[in-house]
Phi, psi and omega in degrees: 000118173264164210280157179221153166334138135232157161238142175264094178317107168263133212270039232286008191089035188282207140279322197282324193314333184276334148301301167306344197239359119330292188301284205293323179272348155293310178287356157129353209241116161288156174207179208207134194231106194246145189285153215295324187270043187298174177280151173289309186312325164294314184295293207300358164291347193246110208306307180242176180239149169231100195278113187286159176293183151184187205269333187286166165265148182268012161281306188318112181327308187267048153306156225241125221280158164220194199229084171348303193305346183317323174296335201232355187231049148050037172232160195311138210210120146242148199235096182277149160037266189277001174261324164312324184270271193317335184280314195300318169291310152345299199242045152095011186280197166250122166234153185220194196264044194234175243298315189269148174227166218222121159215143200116165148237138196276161177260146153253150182237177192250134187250343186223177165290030304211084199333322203288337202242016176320141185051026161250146163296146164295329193242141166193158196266158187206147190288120146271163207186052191186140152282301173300183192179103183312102187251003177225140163287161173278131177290144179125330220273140165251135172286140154244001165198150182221149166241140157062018187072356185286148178294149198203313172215136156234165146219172191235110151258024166309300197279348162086035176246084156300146166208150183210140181311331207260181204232096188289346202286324160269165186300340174296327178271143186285358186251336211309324193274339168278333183277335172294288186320314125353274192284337164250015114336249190336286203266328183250000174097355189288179191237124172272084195231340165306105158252175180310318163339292171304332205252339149335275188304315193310324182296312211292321192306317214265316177289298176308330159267352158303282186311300155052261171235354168302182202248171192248137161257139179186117176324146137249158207267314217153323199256175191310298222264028160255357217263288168322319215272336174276337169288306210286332185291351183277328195285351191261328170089337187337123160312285174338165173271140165277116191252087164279104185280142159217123159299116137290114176239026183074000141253061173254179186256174188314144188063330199337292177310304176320305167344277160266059161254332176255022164238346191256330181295326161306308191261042177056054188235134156266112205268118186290125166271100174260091144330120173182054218293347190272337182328289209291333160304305190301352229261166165189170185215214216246110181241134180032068166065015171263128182262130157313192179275166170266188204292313190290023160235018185249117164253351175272155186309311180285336166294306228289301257278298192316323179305321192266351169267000170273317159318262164031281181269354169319285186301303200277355176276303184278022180259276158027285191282353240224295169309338182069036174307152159262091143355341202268337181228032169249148195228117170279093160330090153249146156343003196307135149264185177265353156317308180323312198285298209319303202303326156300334214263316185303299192318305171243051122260027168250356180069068191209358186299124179257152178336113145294128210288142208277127204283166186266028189248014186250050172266175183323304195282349178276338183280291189349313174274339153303314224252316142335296125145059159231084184229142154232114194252086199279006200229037204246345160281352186310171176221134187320310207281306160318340161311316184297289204288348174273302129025278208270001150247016142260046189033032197290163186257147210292356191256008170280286193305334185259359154338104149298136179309182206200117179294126184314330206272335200033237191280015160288327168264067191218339184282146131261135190255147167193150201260306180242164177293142160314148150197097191277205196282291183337326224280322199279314178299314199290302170291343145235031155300287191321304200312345197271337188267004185270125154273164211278353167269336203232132205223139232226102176254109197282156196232166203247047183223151195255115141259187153283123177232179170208107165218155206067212164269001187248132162282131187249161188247131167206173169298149174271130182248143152231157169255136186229183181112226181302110168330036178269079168305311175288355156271314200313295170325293174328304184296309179301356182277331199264351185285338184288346189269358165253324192259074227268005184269339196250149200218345180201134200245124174248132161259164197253130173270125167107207182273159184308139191263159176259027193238156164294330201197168186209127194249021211233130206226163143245131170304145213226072186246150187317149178168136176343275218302299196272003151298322199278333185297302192284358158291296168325295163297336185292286209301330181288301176308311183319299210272342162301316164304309188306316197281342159267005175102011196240014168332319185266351159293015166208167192244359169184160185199080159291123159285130171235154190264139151237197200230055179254134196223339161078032183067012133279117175299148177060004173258175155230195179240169184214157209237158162218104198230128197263183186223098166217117177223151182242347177240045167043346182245357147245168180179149174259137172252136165341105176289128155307148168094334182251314188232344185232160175280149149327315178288320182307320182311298204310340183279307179315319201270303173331315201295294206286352188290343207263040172230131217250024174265010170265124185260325158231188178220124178263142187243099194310121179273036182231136178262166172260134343313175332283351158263133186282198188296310193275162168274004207201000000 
């Protein structure tokens, strides 16, 4: 194995750290993501430093402790947002606080030659994120870029030391991946020789010498990386038995399971299928010392989700037993990717881990093989888009690789269920809030259904507003973009296909509970969007299409409606949805509606207007 550059991310505990270190392992450059305050024998593993952003200030009693020498010891050092700030403050410059702050993304122009902005436009726009703001340099130091007249990049390349304000690691900034290429090129001198390949052989190694003649236990969900994680166990050649599980719990979408059974069955893997849709209805658990109801009699979202994730470990305890596994010679396999480790690994080193949501892979016997450390995770240097890739070159098949993700819980939270319409004392107030945002093509319905949101750091439940009338997507936008920042009850904006509705509101629900009859309706339209996306070929223009069920009926009794909600994100914690006209063809949208229409137990079908923020991916 030869040997390679590294770089070291250093870490205040942000979010961004999984991105730069994304970015930096695409371009070819292994990188390791350490902690700020590493030891110098830990720092002295690296060729270059890339000091990542994070939320504190560095003035700030809980600035986050770091290790000087980082500073002194004379190796290529770029410094993003909060990184930028610590070498200024660090080697004497000022940074304060002041009255304006840059969230978003800004044009800047680049003021010098500068290596770092080599093969860039002077004006180019770049994602900000920051209150504080560098107002005096450290001698030595040159400004290279200003936003808004405010400082955006400097550097000393005597000391081969850079910082720039902005977060080149996102899609926002338009230059980023080149300014990132530039520091570790230009300015610090590595070589791109890590590829997918090394870290290919490195998996088979570490599952063969891990693994060694014991037998493997290992979920498959369903999804790309347990799927991937069960082929490289073929690939590996094991003495051992590989006992691949996949739970049916009757909420998957149409074909899944088959699918992968006949890609694991190819690469000689047999997939054990445990069926048991009456299990997971019937089912019921322990919420805050109470035992619930069972799931077909559960309409809330955080009850249906504990109930099917308790089935589960239920169910896989009892396959468990049904195998006669020995603990003393089982090796558990899993899916981990490495955003997943950075994101623990960040949380605690910024001392901030928050409760982690208790996963449904978490039975007696997976702690047990943990607390052992006979776990193995081959897919934990990946990154999601390299998982795909490695995918089509163990030949998985492609309606596999390109798999949208998928919730454990599956179209059980894609239903929305209610027993009664939402409606508190506000809902009459809300609706004519809402009504202000109405235009003379466009007409504005507040819906009687509870979603899921997100503003700030909190998540919110609020009402669905919807618009119907005139097709004008970039007004259709405009508006729902401008309704949350007024109308504070609303949290997700839809339009409605077909004719314009005339009521402000709508007060008429059909009850609603988990059940064959209504999975198999919303499993039907899932499938119909889906194959339709399949057929032109654009599976891969959106990064997720949760089909949804809600219990909104339009005056047709006993029917209900369906969401259609795009995605397109490259990290997951932000996202835009797919513009008809814009990011989907039109005619395609109009063909998905057509599709699902043509089961006439729907009474309309809506097209989610929300980007997250303020809405999350799911509805629920």
């Amino acid at each position: 194995n030869m040997s390679h550059h590294k770089v070291g991310i250093l870490d205040p505990g942000a979010q961004y750290g999984k991105l730069i270190d994304k970015t930096v392992r695409k371009l070819g450059v292994e990188s390791q993501i350490v902690d700020l305050a590493a030891s110098n024998d830990e720092l002295a593993k690296y060729d270059a430093y890339i000091i990542a952003g994070g939320g504190a200030s560095v003035n700030g009693v809980d600035a986050p402790k770091y290790n000087p020498e980082i500073f002194r010891l004379g190796k290529p050092t770029l410094g993003i947002c909060y990184g930028l700030q610590l070498i200024v403050k660090e080697l004497g410059g000022t940074v304060e606080k002041l009255d304006m702050r840059e969230d978003g993304p800004i044009e800047m122009s680049v003021e010098t030659d500068s290596v770092l902005f080599q093969g860039t436009p002077k004006k180019q726009v770049a994602l900000m994120t920051h209150g504080d703001t560098v107002t005096k340099l450290p001698e030595g130091f040159v400004l290279d870029a200003t936003s808004n007249g405010l400082t955006a990049a400097i550097s000393n390349a005597e000391k081969n030391m850079y910082g720039v304000q902005f977060h080149p690691e996102t899609d926002l900034t338009q230059y980023g991946t080149n300014i990132i290429s530039n520091f570790l090129f230009k300015v610090s001198g590595l070589e791109a020789n890590y590829t997918l390949e090394d870290r290919h052989q490195a998996a088979l190694e570490e599952i063969r010498d891990t693994v060694g003649d014991s037998d493997v236990l290992l979920f498959v969900s369903g999804g790309v990386d347990s799927t991937i994680t069960a082929l490289l166990m073929a690939e590996a050649g094991l003495s051992g038995t590989v006992h691949a599980v996949h739970v049916d719990h009757g909420m998957m979408r149409h074909n899944e399971s088959e699918i992968v059974e006949v890609a694991l069955k190819a690469a000689g893997i047999d997939l054990d299928v445990v069926r048991d849709p009456d299990f997971f209805m019937n089912a019921s658990t322990d919420i805050r010392g109470t035992q619930s109801k069972t799931l077909k009699e559960t309409t809330d979202p955080e009850e249906k989700r504990a109930i099917i994730g308790d089935a589960f470990i239920k169910l896989r305890n009892r396959e468990i037993d049904r195998l006669g596994l020995d603990p003393n010679t089982t090796v558990l396999a899993m899916g981990t990717l490495r955003p997943d480790l950075i994101e623990s690994a960040s949380e605690l080193a910024s001392g901030n881990a928050k409760v982690i949501k208790t996963h449904h892979n978490d039975t007696p016997l997976v702690r047990e093989l943990r607390k052992r450390n006979q776990v193995i995770e081959p897919l934990k240097e990946l990154h999601k888009d390299e998982v795909r890739e490695l995918g089509m070159k163990l030949n998985a098949p492609d309606e596999l690789v390109w798999r949208h993700p998928f919730p454990g819980p599956g179209l059980g939270i894609r239903l929305l269920c209610a027993k009664e319409a939402y409606m508190n004392d506000d809902f009459e107030d809300v609706a004519k809030q809402l009504a202000k945002h109405a235009t003379d093509d466009i007409s504005t319905t507040l819906l009687p259904v509870r979603t899921v949101g997100v503003q700030g750091d909190d998540r919110t439940l609020s009402y669905l507003a919807a618009l119907s009338g005139k097709e004008d997507w970039p007004t259709l936008q405009k508006i729902a973009r401008a309704i949350p920042k007024s109308v504070h009850g609303v949290n997700r904006i839809v339009y409605i296909f077909g004719d314009a509705l005339k009521e402000t509101s709508q007060t008429k629900i059909t009850e609603t509970y988990p059940s064959k009859d209504a999975f198999d309706q919303l499993r039907v339209a899932d499938d119909a969007a889906t194959k339709v996306l399949q057929k032109h070929g654009l599976n891969k223009a959106v990064a997720q299409m949760p089909i949804v069920s809600f219990p909104v009926n339009f005056g047709e009794e006993g029917k209900r409606s369906i969401g259609i909600r795009t995605m397109i994100t490259n990290d997951f914690m932000t996202g835009d949805i797919a513009l008809p006209g814009r990011d989907l063809p039109i005619d395609v949208i109009h063909e998905m509606v057509r599709e699902i229409q043509k089961d006439s137990s729907i009474a309309r079908i809506v097209y989610d207007l929300t980007s997250k923020p303020p809405g999350t991916t799911e509805w629920e």
